[in-house]
Backbone of each chain as ProteinMPNN parsed JSONL, in Angstrom:
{"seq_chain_A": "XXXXXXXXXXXXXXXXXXXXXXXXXXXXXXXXXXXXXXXXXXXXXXXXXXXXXXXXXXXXXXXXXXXXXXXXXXXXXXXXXXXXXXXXXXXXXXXXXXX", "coords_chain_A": {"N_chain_A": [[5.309, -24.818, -7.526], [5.23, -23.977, -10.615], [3.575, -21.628, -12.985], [1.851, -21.187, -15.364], [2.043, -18.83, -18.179], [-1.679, -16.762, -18.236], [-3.994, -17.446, -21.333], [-5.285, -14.144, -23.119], [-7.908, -14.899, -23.882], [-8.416, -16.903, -21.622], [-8.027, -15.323, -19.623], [-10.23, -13.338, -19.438], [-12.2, -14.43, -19.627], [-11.946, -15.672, -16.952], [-12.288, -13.673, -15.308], [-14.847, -12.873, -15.721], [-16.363, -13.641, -13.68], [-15.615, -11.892, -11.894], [-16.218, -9.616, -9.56], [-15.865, -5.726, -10.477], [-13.427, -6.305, -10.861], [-10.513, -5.922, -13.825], [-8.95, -6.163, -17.044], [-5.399, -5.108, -16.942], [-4.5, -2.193, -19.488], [-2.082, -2.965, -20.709], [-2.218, -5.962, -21.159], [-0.618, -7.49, -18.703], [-1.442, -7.464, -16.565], [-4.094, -7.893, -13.528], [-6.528, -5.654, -12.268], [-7.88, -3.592, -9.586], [-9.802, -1.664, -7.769], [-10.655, -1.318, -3.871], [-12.749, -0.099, -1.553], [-13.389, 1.064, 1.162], [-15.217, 1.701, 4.315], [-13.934, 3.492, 6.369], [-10.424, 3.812, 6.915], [-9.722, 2.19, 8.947], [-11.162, -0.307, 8.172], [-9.888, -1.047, 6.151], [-7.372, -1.309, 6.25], [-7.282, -3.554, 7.996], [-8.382, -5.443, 5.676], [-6.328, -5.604, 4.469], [-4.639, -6.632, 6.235], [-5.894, -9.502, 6.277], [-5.334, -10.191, 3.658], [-2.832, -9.898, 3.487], [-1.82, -12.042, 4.971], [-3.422, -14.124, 3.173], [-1.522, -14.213, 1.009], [0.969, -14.647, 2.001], [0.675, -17.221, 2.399], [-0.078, -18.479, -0.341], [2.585, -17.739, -1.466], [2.771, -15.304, -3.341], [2.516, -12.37, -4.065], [0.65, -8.864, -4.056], [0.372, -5.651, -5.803], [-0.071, -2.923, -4.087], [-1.763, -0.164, -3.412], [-2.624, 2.206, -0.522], [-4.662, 4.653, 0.742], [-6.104, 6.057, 3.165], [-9.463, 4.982, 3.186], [-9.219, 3.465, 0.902], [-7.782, 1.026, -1.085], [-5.712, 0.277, -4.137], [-5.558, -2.527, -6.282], [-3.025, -4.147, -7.38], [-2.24, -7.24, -9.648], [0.219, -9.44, -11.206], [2.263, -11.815, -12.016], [5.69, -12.333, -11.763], [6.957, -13.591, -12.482], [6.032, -15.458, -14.675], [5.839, -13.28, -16.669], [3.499, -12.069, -16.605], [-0.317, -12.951, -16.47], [-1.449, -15.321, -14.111], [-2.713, -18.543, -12.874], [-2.627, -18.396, -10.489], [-2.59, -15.461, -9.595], [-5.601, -15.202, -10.051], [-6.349, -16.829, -7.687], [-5.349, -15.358, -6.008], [-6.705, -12.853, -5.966], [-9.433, -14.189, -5.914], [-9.098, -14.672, -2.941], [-8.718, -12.137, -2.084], [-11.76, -10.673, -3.248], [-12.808, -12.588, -1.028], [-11.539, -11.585, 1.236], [-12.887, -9.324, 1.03], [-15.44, -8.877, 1.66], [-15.628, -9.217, 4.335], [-15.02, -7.299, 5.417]], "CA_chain_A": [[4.565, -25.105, -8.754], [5.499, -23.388, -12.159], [2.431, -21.162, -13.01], [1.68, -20.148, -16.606], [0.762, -17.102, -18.356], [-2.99, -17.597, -19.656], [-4.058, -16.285, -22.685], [-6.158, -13.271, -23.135], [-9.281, -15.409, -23.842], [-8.659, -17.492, -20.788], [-8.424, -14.078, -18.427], [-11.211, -12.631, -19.799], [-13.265, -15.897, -18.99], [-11.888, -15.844, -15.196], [-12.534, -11.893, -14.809], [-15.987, -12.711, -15.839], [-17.343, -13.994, -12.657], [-15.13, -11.319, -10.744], [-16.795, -8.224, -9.302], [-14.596, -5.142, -10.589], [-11.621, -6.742, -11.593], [-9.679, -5.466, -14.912], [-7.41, -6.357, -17.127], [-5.157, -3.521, -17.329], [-4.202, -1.943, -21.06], [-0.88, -3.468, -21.903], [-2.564, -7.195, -20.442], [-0.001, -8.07, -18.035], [-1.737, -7.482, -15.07], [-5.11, -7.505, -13.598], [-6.616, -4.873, -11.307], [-9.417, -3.391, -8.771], [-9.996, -0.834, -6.706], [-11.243, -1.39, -3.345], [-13.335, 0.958, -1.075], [-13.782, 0.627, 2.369], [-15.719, 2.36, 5.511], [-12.769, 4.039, 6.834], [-8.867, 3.248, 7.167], [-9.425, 0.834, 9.72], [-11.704, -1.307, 7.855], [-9.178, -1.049, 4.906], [-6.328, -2.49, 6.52], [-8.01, -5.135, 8.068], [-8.674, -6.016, 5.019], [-5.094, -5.751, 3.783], [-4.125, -7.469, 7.103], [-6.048, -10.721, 6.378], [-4.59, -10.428, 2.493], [-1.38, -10.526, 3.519], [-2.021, -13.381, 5.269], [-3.536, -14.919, 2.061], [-0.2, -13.702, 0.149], [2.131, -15.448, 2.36], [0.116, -19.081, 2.441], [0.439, -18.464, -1.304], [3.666, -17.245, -1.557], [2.149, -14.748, -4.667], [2.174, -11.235, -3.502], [-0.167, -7.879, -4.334], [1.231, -4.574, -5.76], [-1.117, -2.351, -4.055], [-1.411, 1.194, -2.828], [-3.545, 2.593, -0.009], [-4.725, 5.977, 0.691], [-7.486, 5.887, 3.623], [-10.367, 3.627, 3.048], [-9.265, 3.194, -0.437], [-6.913, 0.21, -1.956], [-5.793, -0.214, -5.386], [-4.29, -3.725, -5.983], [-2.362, -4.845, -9.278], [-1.837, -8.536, -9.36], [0.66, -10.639, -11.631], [3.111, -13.214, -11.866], [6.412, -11.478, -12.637], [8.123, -15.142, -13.29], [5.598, -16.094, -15.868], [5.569, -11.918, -17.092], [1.493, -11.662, -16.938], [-1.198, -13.587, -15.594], [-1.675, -16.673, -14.061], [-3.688, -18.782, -12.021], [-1.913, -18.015, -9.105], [-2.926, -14.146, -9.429], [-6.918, -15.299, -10.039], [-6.225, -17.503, -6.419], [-4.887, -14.294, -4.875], [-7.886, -12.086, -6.336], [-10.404, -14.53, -4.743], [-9.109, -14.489, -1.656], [-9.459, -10.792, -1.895], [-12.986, -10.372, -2.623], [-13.405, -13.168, 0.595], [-11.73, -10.423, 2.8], [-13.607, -7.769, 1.326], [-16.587, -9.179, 2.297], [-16.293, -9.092, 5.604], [-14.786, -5.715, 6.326]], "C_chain_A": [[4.773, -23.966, -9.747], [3.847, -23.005, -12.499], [2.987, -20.574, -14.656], [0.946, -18.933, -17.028], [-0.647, -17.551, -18.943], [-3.281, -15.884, -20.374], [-5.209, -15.17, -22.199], [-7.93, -13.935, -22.912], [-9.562, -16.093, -22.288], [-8.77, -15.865, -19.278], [-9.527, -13.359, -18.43], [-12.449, -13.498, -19.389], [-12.858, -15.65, -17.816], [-12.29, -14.162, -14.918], [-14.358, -11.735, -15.084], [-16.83, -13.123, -14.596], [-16.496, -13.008, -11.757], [-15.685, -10.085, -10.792], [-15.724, -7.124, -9.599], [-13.498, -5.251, -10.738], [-11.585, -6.363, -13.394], [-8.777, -6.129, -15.275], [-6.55, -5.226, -18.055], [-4.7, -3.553, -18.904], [-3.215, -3.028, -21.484], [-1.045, -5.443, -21.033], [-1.669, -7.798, -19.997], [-0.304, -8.288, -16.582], [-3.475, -7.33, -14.685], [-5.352, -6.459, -12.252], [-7.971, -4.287, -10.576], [-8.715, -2.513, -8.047], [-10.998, -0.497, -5.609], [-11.796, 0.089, -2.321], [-13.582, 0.0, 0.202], [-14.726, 1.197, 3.095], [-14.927, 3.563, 5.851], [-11.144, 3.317, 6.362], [-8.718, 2.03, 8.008], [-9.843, -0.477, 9.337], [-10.699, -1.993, 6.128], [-8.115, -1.807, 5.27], [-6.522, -3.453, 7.604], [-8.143, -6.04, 6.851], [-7.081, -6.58, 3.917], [-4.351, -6.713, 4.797], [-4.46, -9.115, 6.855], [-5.632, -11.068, 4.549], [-3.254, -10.907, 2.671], [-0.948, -12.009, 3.992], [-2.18, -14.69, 3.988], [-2.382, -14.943, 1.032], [0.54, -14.817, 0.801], [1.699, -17.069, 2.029], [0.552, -19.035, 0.75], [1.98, -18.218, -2.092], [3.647, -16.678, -3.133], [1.856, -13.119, -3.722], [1.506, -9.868, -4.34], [1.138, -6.816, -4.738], [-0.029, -3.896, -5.095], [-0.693, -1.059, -3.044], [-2.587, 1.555, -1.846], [-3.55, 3.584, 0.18], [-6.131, 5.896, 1.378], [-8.239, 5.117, 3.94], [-10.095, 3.087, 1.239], [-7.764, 2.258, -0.803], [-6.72, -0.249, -2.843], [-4.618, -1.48, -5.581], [-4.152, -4.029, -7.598], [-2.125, -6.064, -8.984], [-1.226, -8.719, -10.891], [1.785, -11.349, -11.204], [4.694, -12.687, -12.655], [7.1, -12.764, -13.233], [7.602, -15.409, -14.294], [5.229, -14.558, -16.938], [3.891, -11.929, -17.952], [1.324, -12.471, -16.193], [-1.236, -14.598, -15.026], [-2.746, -17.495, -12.835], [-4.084, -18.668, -10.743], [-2.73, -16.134, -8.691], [-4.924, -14.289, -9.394], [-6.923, -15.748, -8.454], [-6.253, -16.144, -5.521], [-6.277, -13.068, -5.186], [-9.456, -12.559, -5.62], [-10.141, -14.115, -3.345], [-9.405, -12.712, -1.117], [-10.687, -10.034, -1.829], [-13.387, -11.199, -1.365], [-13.016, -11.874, 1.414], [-12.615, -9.21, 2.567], [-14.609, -7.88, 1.624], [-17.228, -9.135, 3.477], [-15.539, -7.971, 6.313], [-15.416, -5.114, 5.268]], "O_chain_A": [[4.291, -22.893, -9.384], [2.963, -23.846, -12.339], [3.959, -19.909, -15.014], [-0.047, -18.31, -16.652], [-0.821, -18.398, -19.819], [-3.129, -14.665, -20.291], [-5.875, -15.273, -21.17], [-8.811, -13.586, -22.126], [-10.651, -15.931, -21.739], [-9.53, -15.712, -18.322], [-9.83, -12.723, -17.42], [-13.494, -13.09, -18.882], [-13.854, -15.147, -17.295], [-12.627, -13.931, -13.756], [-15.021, -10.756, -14.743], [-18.036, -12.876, -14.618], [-16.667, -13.321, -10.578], [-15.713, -9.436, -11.837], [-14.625, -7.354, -9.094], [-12.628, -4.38, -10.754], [-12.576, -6.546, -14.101], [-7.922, -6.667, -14.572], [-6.75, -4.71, -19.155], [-4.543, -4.607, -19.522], [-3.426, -3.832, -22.392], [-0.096, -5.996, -20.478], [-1.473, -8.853, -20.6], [0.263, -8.96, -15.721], [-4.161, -6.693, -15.485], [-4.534, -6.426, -11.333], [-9.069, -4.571, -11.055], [-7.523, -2.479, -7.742], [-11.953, 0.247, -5.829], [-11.224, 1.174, -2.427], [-13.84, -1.2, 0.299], [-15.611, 1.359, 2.255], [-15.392, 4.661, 5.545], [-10.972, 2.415, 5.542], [-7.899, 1.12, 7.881], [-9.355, -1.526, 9.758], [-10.867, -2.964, 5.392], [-7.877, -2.879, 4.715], [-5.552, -4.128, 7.947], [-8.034, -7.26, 6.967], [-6.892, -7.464, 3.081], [-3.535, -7.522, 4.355], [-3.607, -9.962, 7.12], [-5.658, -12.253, 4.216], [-2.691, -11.906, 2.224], [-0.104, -12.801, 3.572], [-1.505, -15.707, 3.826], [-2.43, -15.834, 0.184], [0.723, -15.866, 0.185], [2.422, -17.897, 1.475], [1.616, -19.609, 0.52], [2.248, -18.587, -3.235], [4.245, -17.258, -4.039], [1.008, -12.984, -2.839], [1.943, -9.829, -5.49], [2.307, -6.881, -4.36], [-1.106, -4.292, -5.539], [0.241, -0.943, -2.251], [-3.682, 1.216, -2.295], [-2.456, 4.083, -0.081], [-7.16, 5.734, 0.722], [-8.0, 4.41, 4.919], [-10.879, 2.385, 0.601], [-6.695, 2.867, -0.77], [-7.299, -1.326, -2.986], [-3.43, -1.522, -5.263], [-4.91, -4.096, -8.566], [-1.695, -6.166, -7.835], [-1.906, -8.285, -11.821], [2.149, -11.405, -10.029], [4.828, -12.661, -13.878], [7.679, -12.828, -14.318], [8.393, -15.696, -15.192], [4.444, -14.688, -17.878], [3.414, -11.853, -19.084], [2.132, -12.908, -15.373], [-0.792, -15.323, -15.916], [-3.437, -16.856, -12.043], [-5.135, -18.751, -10.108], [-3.272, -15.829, -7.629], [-5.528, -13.462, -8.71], [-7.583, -14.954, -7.784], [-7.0, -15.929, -4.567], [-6.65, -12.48, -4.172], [-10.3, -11.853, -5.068], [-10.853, -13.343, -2.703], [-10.039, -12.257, -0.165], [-10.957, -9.158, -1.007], [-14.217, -10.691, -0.612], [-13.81, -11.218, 2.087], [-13.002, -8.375, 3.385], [-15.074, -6.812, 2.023], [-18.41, -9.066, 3.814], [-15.476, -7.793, 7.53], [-15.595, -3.896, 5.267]]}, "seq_chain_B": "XXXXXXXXXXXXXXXXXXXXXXXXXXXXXXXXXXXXXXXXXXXXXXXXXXXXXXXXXXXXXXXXXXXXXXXXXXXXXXXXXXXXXXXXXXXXXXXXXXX", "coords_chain_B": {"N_chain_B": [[-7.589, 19.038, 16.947], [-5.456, 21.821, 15.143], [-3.454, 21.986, 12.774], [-1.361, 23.415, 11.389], [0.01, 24.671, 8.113], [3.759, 23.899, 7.267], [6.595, 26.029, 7.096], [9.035, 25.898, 4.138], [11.419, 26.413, 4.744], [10.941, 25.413, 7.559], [10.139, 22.738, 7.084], [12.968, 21.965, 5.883], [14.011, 21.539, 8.101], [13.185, 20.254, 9.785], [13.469, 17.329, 8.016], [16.311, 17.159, 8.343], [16.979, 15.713, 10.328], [15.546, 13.269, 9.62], [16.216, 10.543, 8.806], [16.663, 9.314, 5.215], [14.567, 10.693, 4.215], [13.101, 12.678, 1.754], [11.478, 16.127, 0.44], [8.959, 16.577, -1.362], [8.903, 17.53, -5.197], [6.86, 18.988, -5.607], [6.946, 20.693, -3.099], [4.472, 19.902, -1.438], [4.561, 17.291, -0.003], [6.03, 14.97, 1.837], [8.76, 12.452, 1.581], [9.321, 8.775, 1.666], [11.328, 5.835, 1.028], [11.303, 2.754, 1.564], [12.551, -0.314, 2.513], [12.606, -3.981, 3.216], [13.324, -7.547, 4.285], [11.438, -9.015, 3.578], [8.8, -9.561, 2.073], [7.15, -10.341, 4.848], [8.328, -9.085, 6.741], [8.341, -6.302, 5.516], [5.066, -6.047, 5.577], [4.457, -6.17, 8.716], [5.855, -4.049, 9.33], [4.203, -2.182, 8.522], [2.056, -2.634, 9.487], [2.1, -2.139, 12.026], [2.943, 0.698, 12.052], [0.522, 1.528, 10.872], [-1.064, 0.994, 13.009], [-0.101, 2.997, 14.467], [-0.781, 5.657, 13.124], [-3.345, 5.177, 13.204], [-4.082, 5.993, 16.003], [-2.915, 8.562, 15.852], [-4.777, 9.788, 14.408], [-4.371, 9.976, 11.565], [-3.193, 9.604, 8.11], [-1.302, 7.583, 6.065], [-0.049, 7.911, 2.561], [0.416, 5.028, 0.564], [2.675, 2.799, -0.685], [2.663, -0.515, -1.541], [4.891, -3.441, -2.97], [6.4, -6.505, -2.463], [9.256, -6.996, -0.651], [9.433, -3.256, -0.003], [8.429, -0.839, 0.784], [6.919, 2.708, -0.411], [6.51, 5.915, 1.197], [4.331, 8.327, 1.369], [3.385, 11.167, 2.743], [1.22, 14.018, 3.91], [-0.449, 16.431, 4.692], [-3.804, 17.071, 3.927], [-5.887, 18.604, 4.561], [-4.371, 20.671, 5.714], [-3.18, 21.727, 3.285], [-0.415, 20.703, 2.443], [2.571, 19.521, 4.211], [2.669, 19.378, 7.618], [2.951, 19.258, 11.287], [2.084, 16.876, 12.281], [2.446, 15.226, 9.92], [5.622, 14.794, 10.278], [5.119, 13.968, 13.018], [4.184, 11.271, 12.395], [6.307, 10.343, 10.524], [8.062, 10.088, 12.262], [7.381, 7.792, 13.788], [7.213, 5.948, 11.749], [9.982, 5.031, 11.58], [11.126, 4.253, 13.975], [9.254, 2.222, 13.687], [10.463, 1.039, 11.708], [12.981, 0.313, 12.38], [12.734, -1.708, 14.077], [11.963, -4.15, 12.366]], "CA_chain_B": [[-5.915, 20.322, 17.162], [-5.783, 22.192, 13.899], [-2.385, 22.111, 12.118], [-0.921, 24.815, 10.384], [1.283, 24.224, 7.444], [5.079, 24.539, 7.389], [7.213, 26.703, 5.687], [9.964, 24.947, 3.148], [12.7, 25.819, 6.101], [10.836, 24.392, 8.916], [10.478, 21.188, 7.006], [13.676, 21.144, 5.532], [15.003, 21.478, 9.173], [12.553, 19.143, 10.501], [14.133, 17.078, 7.67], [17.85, 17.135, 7.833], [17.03, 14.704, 11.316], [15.462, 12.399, 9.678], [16.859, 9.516, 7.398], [16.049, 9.136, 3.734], [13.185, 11.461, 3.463], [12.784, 14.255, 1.41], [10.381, 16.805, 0.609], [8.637, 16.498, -2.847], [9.283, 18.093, -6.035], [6.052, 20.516, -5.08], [6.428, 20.807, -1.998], [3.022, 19.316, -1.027], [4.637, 16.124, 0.647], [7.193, 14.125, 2.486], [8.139, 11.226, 1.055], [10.536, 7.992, 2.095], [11.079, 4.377, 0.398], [11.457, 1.834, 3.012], [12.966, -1.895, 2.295], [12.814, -4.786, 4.186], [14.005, -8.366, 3.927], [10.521, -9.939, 2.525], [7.353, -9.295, 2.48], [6.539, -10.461, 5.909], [8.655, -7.617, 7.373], [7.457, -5.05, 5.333], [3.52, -5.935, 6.252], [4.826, -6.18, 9.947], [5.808, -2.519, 9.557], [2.978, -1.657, 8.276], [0.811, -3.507, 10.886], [2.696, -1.354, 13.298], [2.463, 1.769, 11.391], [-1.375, 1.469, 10.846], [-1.258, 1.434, 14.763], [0.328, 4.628, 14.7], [-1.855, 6.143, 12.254], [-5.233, 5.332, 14.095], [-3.93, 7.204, 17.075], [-2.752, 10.541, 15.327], [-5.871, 10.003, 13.236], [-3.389, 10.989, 10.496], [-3.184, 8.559, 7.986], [-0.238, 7.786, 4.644], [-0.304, 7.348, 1.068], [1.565, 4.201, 0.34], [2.568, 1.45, -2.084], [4.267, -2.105, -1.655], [5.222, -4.307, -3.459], [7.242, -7.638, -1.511], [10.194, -5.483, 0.313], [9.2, -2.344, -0.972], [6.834, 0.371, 0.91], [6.756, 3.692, -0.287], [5.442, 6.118, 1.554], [3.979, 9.86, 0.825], [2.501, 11.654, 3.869], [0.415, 15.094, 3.829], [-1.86, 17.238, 5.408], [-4.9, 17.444, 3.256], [-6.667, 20.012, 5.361], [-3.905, 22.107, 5.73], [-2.841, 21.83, 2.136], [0.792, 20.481, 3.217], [3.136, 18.976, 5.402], [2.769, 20.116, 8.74], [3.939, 19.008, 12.211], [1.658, 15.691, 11.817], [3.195, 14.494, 9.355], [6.583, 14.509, 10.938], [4.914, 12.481, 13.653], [3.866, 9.929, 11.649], [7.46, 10.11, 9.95], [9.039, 9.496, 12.873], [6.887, 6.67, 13.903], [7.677, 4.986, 10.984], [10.882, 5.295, 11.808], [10.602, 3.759, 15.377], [8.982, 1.202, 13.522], [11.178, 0.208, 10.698], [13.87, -0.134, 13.544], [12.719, -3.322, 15.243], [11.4, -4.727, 11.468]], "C_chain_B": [[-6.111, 20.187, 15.126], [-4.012, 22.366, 13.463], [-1.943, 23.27, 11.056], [0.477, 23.886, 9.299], [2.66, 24.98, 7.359], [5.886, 25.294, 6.566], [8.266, 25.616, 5.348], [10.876, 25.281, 4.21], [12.171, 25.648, 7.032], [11.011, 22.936, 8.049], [11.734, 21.248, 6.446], [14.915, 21.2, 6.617], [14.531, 20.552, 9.759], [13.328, 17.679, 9.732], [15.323, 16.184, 7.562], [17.799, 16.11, 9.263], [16.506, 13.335, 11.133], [16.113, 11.822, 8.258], [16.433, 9.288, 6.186], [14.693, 9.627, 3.096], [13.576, 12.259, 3.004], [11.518, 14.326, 0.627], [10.44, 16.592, -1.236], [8.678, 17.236, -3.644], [7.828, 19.461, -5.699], [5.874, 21.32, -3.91], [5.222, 20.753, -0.89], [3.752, 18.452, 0.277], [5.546, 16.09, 1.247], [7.465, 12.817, 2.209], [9.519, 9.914, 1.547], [10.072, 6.558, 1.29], [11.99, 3.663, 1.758], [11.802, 0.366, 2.4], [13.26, -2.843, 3.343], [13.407, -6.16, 3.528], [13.362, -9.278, 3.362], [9.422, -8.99, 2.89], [6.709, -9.231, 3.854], [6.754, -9.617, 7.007], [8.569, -6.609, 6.963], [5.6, -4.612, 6.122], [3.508, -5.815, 7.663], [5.003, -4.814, 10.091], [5.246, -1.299, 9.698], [1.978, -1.528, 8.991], [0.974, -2.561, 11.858], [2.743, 0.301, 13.269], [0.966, 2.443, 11.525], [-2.066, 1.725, 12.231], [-1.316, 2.919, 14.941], [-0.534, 5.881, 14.172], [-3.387, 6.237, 13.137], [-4.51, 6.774, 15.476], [-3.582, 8.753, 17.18], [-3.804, 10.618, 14.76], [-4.954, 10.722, 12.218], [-3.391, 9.647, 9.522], [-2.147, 8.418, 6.375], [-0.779, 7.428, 3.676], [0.685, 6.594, 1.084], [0.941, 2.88, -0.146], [3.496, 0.203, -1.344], [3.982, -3.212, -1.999], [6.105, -4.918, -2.757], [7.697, -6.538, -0.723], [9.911, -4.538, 0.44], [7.542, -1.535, 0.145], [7.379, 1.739, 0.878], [5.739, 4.566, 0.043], [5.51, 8.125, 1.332], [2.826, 9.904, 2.369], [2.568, 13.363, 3.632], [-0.399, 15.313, 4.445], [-3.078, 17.578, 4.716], [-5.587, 18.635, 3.546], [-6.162, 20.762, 5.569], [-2.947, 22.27, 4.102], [-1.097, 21.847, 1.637], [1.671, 19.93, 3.897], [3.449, 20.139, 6.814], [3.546, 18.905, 10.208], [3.35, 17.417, 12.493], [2.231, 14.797, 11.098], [4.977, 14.075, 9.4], [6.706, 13.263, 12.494], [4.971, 11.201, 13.32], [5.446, 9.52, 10.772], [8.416, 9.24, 11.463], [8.849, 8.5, 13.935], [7.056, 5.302, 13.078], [8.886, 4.701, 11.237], [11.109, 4.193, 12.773], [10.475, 2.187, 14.447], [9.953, 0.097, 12.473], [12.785, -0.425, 11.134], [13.912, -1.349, 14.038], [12.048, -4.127, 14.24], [12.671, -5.035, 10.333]], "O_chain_B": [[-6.5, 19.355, 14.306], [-3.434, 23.139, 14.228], [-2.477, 23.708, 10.037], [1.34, 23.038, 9.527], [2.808, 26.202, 7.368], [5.832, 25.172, 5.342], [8.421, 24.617, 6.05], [11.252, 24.25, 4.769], [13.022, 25.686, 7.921], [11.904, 22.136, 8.326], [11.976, 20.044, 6.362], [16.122, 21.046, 6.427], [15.318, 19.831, 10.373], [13.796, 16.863, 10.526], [15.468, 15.077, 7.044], [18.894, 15.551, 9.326], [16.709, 12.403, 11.91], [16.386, 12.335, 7.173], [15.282, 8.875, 6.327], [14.029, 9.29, 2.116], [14.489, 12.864, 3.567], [10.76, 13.435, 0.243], [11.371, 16.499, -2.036], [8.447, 18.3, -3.069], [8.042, 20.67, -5.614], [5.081, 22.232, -3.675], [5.104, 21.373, 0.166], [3.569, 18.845, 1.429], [6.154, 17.152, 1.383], [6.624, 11.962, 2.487], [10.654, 10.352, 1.736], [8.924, 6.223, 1.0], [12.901, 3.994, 2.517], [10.927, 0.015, 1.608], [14.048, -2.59, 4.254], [13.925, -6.087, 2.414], [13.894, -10.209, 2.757], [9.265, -8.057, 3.678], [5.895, -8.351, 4.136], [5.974, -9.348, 7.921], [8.669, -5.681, 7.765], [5.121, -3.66, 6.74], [2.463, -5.299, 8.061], [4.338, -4.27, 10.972], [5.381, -0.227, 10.288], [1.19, -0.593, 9.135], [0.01, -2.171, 12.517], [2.608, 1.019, 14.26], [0.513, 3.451, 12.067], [-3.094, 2.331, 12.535], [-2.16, 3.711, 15.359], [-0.842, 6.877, 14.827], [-4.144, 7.136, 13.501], [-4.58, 7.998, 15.584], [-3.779, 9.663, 17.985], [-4.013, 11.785, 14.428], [-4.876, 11.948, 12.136], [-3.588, 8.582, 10.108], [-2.383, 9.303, 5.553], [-1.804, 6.747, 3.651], [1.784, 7.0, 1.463], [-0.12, 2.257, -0.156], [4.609, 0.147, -0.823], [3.086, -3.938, -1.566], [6.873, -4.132, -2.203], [7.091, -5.571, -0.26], [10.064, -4.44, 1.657], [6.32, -1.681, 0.155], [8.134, 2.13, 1.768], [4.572, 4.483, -0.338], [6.472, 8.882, 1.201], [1.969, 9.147, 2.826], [3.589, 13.956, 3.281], [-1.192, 14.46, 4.843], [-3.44, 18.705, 5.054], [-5.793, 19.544, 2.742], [-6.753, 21.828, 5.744], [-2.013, 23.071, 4.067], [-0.581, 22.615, 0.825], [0.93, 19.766, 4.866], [4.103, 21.173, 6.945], [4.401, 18.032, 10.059], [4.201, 16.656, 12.955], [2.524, 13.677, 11.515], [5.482, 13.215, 8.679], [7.502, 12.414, 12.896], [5.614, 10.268, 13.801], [5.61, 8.348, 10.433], [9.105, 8.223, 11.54], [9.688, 8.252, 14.801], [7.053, 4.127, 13.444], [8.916, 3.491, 11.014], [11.302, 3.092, 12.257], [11.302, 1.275, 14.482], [10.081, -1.127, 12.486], [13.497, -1.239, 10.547], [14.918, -1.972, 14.379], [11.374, -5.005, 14.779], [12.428, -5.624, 9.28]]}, "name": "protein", "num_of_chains": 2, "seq": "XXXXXXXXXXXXXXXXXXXXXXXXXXXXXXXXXXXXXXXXXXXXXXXXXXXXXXXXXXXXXXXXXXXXXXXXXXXXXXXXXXXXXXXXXXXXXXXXXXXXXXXXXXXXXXXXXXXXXXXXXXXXXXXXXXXXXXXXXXXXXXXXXXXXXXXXXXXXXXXXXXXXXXXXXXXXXXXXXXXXXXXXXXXXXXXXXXXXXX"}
């Protein structure tokens, strides 16, 4: 499925029901930075993402360091956002929920 | 076990054995970029990594994007790369072998 970019107004409307999500300066991407317990509870949490990545076939840029993961999400085919990257952002606060 | 940090010729003898690392422009770190053939064998590496990590209690700085994990490892507490972080190097190692 062909995913479009949405506009500024429309990201700004979907980032409104999301806890800590951004959309970074030059609006091509949106972003968060998670916090964990420890390291172990961190990639657990990156373990059941990846999971959500592949079913999607939409993958995270993200960096860890600890209990701490910063994830960038877009859509480099549609260069910025799309609905696909909001999909992959839910599924992220689900895992963070339960680690 | 308390780690002492290394001088610039222990690590850049520790080093010259392993593959595509080198030591960072401040000499703080150790650093390697790692590529795989998707995503699903990078996170696999990782998975296996993260193993490795709990058991040194040592733990990396690192990014990835699809293929793509770079990784930065340091001693925080000893303000450094010490003999830890050669473990964990050459665990990754190990690991990016059978990935």
């Amino acid at each position: 499925m062909k995913h479009e970019k949405l506009s500024t107004e429309a990201i700004t409307s979907s980032l409104a029901v999301l806890e800590g999500w951004k959309l970074e300066d030059d609006g091509l991407a949106i972003a968060k930075s998670f916090k964990f317990k420890n390291f172990g509870a961190a990639f657990a949490f990156m373990t059941e993402v990846a999971q959500a990545a592949e079913r999607l076939d939409h993958h995270p840029e993200w960096f860890n360091v600890y209990n701490r993961v910063d994830v960038r999400l877009t859509t480099h085919s549609a260069g910025g956002v799309t609905a696909l990257d909001f999909r992959l952002a839910e599924a992220m606060e689900k895992a963070a929920r339960i680690h």
